[in-house]
Each structure stands twice: as structure tokens, then as C-alpha cells.
C-alpha positions as CSV (number, residue, x, y, z in Angstrom):
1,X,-83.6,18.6,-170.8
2,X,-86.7,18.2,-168.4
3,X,-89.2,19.0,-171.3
4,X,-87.6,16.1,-173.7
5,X,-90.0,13.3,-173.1
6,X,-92.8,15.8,-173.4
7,X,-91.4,17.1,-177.0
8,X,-91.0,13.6,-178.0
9,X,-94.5,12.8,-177.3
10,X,-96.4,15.6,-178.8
11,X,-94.2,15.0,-181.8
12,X,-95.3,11.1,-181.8
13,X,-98.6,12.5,-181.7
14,X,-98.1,15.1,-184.8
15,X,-96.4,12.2,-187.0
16,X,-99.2,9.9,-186.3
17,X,-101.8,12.2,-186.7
18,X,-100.7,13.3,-190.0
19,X,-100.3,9.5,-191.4
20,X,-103.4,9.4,-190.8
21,X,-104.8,12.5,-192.4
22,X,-102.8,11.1,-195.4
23,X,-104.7,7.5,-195.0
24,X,-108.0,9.4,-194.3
25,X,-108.3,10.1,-197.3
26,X,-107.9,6.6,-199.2
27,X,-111.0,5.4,-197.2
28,X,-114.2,5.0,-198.3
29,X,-117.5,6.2,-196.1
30,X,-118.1,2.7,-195.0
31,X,-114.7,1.4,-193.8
32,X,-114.6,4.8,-192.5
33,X,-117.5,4.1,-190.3
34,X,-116.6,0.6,-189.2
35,X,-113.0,2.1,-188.2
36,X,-114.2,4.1,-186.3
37,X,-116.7,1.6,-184.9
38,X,-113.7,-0.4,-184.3
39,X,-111.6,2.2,-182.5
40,X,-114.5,3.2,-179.8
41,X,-114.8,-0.2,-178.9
42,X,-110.7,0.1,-178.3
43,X,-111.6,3.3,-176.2
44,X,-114.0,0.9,-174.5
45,X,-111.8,-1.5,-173.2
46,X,-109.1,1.3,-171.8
47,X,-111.7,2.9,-170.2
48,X,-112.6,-0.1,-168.5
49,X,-109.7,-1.4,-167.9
50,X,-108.1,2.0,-166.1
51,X,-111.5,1.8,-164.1
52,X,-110.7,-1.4,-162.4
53,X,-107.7,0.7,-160.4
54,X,-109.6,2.4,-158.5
55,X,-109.1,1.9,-154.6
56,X,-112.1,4.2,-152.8
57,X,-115.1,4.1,-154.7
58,X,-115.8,7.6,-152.6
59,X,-113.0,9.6,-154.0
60,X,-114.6,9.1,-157.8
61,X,-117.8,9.5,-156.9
62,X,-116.8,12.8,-155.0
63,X,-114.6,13.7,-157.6
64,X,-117.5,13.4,-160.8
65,X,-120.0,15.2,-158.8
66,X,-117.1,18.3,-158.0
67,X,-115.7,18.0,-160.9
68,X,-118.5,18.4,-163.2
69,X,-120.2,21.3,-161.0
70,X,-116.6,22.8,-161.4
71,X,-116.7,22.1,-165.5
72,X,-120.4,23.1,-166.1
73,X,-119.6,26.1,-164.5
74,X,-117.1,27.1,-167.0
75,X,-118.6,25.2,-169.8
76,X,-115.3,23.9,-171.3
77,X,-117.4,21.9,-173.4
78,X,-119.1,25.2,-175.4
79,X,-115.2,26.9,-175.5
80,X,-113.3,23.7,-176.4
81,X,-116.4,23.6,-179.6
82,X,-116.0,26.9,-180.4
83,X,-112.5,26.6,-180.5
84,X,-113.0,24.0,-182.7
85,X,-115.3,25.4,-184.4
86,X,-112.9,28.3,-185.4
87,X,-109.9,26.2,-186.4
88,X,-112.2,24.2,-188.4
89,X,-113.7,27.5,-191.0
90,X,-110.3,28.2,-191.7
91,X,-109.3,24.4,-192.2
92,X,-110.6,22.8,-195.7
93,X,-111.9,19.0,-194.9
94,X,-113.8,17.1,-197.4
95,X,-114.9,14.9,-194.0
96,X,-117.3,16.7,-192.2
97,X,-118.7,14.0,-189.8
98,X,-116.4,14.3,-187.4
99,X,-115.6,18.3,-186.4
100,X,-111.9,19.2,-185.4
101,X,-113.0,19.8,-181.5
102,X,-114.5,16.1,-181.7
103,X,-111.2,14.6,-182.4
104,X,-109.3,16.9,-179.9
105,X,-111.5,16.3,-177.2
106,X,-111.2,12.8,-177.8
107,X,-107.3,12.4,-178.4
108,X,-106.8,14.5,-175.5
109,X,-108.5,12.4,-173.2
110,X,-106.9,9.7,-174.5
111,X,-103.7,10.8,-174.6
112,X,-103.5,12.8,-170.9
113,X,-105.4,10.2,-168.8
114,X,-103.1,7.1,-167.2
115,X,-100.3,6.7,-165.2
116,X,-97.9,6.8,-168.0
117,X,-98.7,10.1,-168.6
118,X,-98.3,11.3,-164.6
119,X,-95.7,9.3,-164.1
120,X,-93.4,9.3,-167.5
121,X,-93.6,13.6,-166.7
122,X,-92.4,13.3,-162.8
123,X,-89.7,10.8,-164.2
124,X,-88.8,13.5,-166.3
125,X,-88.5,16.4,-164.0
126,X,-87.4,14.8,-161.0
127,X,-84.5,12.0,-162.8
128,X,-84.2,13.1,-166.3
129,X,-85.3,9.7,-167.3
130,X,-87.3,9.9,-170.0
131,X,-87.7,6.1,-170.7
132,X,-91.5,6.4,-169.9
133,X,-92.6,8.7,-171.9
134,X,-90.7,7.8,-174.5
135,X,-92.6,4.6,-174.8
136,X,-95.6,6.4,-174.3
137,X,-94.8,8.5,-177.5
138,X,-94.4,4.9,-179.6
139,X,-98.2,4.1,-178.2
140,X,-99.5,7.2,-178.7
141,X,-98.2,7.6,-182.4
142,X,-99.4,4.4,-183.3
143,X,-102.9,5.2,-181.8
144,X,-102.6,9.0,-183.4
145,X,-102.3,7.0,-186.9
146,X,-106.0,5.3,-186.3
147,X,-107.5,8.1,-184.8
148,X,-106.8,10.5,-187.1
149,X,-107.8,8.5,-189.7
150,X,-111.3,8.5,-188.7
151,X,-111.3,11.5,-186.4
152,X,-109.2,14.4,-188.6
153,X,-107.2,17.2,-187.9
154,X,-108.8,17.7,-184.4
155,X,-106.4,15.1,-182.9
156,X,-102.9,16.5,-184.2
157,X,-104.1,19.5,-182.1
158,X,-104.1,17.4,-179.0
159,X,-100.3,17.2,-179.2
160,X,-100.7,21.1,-178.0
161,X,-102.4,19.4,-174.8
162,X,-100.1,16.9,-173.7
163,X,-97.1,19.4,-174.2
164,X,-98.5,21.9,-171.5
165,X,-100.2,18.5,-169.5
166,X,-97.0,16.6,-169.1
167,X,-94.4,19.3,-169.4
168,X,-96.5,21.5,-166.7
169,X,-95.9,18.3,-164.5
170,X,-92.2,17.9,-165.2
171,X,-91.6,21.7,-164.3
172,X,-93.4,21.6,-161.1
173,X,-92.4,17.6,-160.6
174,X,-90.9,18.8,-156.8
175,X,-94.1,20.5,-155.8
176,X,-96.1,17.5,-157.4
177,X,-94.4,14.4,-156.6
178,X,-95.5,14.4,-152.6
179,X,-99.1,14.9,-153.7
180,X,-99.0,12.5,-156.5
181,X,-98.7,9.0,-154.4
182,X,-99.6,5.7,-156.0
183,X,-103.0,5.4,-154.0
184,X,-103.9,9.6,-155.9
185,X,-102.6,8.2,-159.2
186,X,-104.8,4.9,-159.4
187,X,-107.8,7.0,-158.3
188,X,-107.3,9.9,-161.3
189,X,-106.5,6.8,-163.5
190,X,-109.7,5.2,-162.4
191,X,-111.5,8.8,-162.9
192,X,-110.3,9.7,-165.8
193,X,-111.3,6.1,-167.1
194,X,-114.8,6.7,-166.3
195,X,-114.5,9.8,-168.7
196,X,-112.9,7.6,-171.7
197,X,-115.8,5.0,-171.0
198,X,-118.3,7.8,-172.0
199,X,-116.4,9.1,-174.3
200,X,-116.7,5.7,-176.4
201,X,-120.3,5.7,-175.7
202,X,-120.4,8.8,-177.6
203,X,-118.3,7.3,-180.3
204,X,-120.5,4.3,-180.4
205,X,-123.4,7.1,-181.0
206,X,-125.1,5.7,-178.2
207,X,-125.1,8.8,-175.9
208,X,-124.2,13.1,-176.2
209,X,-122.3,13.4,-173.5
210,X,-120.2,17.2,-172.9
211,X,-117.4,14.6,-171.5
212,X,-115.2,17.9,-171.6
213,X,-117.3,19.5,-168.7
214,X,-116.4,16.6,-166.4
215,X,-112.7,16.8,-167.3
216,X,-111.9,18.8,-164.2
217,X,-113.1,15.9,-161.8
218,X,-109.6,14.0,-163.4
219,X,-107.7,16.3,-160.8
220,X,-109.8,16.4,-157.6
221,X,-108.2,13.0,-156.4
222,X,-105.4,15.4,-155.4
223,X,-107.6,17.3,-152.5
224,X,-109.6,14.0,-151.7
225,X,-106.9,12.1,-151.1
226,X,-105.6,13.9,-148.0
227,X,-108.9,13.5,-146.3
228,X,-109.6,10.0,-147.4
């Protein structure tokens, strides 16, 4: 079943999240607050870390500039908020610090942006090894459980993400896999790492970045890397 390991994940996700709806709300304000404190410095370090994979400093700065022009174009950020916004007037939430599109922008990122995620999917569609993504599914879970915890409901919606993200790449994996070399993959990782880092600043209340209008600069590594 090609779309197994995707399943499996978005389900991880769905478990996690709801633990930690049910944990939410156990938590005072202030621990609250310094979980979620805690967690953005977490998104910190991945963000950094997937940075340091980068190979052609051109390619991402190429990318951000194309890839934002691309996503304030079509303003994902206002949609994926109004969305949001939606879900969350027919969803009741004592919480209302964090909105639901806050925690699904932020889960998805999360959860879509690595190698695992590109990787685990063409293992998928191309062997029917799901051993990846499966693993994945155990990280993801565990992180859903913090994240949902401070964020809400908006992150067990992400698991709607990854199903079309990773399951779209285990469909097409024999179109994708020649495009998708090691060299494009470090360079999206290292991308879409520069997107988590702002994304914690944002967490960290330090800046209002729309990180969602730069998501499309994630895939441009893919056209870049022929010419580069």
C-alpha cells in the first residue's frame, strides 16, 4: 500500500495532537507560556540545524526571493488565516492566545520540511518500504503531544497537510525521484529551515513574520538545481 507510511504519520500526528488537547487543559497560563517558550527555542535549533545543509548559498537565496514573490502573490498567508479563522468560530476553545491557523501553520512546517519527509514518501512509492516514515510518525507524535499542548487544535489539522505532502510524493515518486537528488534535497532542507528559524522567532514574539507566504520558495530548489 504506497500511501501506508503517509496514513501512519498523519495518524501519529492526530494521536499526539489530541493528548495534548487533553493535557492543554491541565496547564495553567504560566507553564503554558514557558512551554511554549521552551518549544520555540526547540524549533530554533531544528531550524538551525537543517540550515547547516545547505551546499549553494545561491540556490536559497534565489529560491526566498522567488518564492516569496510567488507566495505574496497569492497571499497564502491571509487564506491559510481565514481558513483558520473559520474552523476556529465553529470550534469552542477556552485558549484563545494561540488561533487554530497559528498552530497549523506551524505544525505544518514542522512536520513537511526535512529529508525524512522527502525521502520516507519516495521510499514509499518507489520500494514499499515504509521504515522511514514510520519513524518519522514516532517523532512527529511525540512532538504533536507538545505542540498541541501549547498551540491547540490548529496542529491536529496539519495531519491533513502531510497526508496530501508526502502521499502526493509517494504517487508521483517515479516522476519525482530523478529530480529529487541528494544535492536538491539538502538545499529544500536548508530552505525550508530558514522558514522554521522565523517561525520560532515568531514564537519567541520577537518578530510577525507571514512565514506562510514564503512557503513556496521550499520547492524552487527543484528548477534551480538544473541550472546550478
Amino acid at each position: 500500500m504506497v500511501l501506508l507510511g503517509s496514513l501512519v504519520n498523519s495518524a501519529a500526528i492526530i494521536l499526539g495532537g489530541s493528548i495534548g488537547l487533553a493535557l492543554k487543559k491541565g496547564l495553567s497560563d504560566r507553564i503554558a507560556s514557558a512551554v511554549m517558550n521552551a518549544l520555540a527555542l526547540c524549533v530554533l535549533y531544528i531550524g538551525v540545524s537543517g540550515m547547516l545543509k545547505g551546499e549553494n548559498i545561491l540556490i536559497t537565496i534565489l529560491s526566498m526571493v522567488f518564492g516569496t514573490l510567488v507566495g505574496e502573490w497569492i497571499d497564502l498567508d491571509k487564506k491559510i488565516n481565514q481558513l483558520g479563522d473559520e474552523i476556529e468560530s465553529r470550534v469552542s476553545s477556552d485558549n484563545k492566545e494561540h488561533s487554530v491557523s497559528n498552530g497549523f501553520v506551524t505544525a505544518s512546517l514542522l512536520f513537511c520540511v526535512g529529508a525524512m519527509a522527502i525521502v520516507g514518501a519516495l521510499q514509499s512509492g518507489l520500494t514499499g518500504n515504509h521504515d522511514t516514515l514510520f519513524a518519522k510518525s514516532l517523532i512527529d507524535g511525540i512532538a504533536a503531544i507538545v505542540m498541541a499542548s501549547s498551540l491547540g487544535i490548529g496542529v491536529l489539522l496539519s495531519a491533513g497537510l502531510i497526508l496530501v505532502y508526502e502521499g502526493g510524493i509517494s504517487l508521483f515518486a517515479n516522476v519525482l525521484a530523478p529530480l529529487l537528488t541528494d544535492s536538491v534535497i539538502n538545499e529544500m532542507t536548508c530552505v525550508g529551515s530558514l522558514l522554521i528559524v522565523g517561525l520560532a522567532l515568531n514564537m519567541l514574539k520577537l518578530t510577525d513574520l507571514k512565514i506562510m507566504n514564503y512557503a513556496p520558495a521550499v520547492f524552487f530548489p527543484i528548477l534551480f538545481g538544473f541550472f546550478m
